[in-house]
N, CA and C atoms as a LAMMPS dump frame, in Angstrom:
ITEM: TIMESTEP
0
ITEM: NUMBER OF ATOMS
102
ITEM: BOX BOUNDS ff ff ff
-5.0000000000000000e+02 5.0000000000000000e+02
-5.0000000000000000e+02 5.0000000000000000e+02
-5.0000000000000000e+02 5.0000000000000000e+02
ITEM: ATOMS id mol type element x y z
1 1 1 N 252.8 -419.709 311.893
2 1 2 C 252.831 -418.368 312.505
3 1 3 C 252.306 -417.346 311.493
4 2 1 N 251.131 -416.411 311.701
5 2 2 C 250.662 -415.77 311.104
6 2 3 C 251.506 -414.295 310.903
7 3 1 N 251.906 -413.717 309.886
8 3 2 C 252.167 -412.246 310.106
9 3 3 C 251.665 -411.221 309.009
10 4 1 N 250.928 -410.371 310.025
11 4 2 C 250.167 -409.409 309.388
12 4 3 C 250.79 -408.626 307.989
13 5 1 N 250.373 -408.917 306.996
14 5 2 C 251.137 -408.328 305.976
15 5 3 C 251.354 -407.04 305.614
16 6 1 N 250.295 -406.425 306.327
17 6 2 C 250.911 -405.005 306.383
18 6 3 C 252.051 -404.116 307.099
19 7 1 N 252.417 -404.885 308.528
20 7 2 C 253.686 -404.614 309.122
21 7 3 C 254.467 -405.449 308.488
22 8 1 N 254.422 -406.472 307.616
23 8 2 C 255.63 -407.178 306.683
24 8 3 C 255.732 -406.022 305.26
25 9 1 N 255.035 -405.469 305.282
26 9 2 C 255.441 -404.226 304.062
27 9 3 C 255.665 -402.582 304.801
28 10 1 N 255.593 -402.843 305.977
29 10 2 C 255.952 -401.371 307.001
30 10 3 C 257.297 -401.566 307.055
31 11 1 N 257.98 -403.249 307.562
32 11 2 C 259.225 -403.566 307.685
33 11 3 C 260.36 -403.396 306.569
34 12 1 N 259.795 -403.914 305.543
35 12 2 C 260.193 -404.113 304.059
36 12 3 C 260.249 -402.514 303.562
37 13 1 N 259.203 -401.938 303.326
38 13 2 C 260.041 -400.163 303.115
39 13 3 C 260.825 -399.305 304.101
40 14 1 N 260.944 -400.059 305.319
41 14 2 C 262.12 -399.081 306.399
42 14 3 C 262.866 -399.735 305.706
43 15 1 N 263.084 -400.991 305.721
44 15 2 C 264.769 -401.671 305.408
45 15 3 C 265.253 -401.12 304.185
46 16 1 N 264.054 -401.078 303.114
47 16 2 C 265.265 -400.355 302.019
48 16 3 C 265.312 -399.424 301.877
49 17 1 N 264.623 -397.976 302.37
50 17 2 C 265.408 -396.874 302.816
51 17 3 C 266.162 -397.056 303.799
52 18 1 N 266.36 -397.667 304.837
53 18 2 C 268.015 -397.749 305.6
54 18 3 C 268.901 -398.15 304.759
55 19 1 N 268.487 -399.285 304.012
56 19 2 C 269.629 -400.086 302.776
57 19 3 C 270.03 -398.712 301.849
58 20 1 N 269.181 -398.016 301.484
59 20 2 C 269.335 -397.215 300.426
60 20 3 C 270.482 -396.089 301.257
61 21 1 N 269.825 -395.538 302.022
62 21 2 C 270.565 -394.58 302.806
63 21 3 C 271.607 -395.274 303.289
64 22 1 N 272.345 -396.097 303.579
65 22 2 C 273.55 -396.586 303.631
66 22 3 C 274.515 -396.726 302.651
67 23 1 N 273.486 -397.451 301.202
68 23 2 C 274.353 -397.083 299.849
69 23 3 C 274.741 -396.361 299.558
70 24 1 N 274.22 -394.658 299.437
71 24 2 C 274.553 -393.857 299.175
72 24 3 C 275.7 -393.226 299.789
73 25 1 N 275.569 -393.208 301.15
74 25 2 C 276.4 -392.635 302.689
75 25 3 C 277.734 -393.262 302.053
76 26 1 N 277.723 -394.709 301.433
77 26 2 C 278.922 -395.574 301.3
78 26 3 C 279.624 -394.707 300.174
79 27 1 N 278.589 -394.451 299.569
80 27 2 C 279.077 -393.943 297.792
81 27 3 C 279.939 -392.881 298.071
82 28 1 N 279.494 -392.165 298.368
83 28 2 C 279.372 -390.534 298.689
84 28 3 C 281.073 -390.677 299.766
85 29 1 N 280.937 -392.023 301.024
86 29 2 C 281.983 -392.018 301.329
87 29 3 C 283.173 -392.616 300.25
88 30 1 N 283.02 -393.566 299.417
89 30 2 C 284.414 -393.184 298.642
90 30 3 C 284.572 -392.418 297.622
91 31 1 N 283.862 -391.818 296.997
92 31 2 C 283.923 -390.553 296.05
93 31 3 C 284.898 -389.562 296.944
94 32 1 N 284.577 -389.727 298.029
95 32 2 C 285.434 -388.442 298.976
96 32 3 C 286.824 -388.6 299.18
97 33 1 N 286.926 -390.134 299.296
98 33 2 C 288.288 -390.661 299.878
99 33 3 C 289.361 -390.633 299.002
100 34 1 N 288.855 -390.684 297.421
101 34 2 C 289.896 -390.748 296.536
102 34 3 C 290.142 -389.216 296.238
């Protein structure tokens, strides 16, 4: 199965700004909680 490597690097920088933006959201949520 062929996949175009440029939507495999379109995919690959959404995911780690969602990943990233979740890390932080997480951080940020327990910095708050304590």
């Amino acid at each position: 199965m062929y996949v175009n490597p440029f939507w495999f690097g379109v995919l690959a920088t959404v995911g780690a700004e969602i990943l990233a933006i979740i890390v932080v959201a997480f951080i940020q949520y327990m910095k708050g909680d304590k």
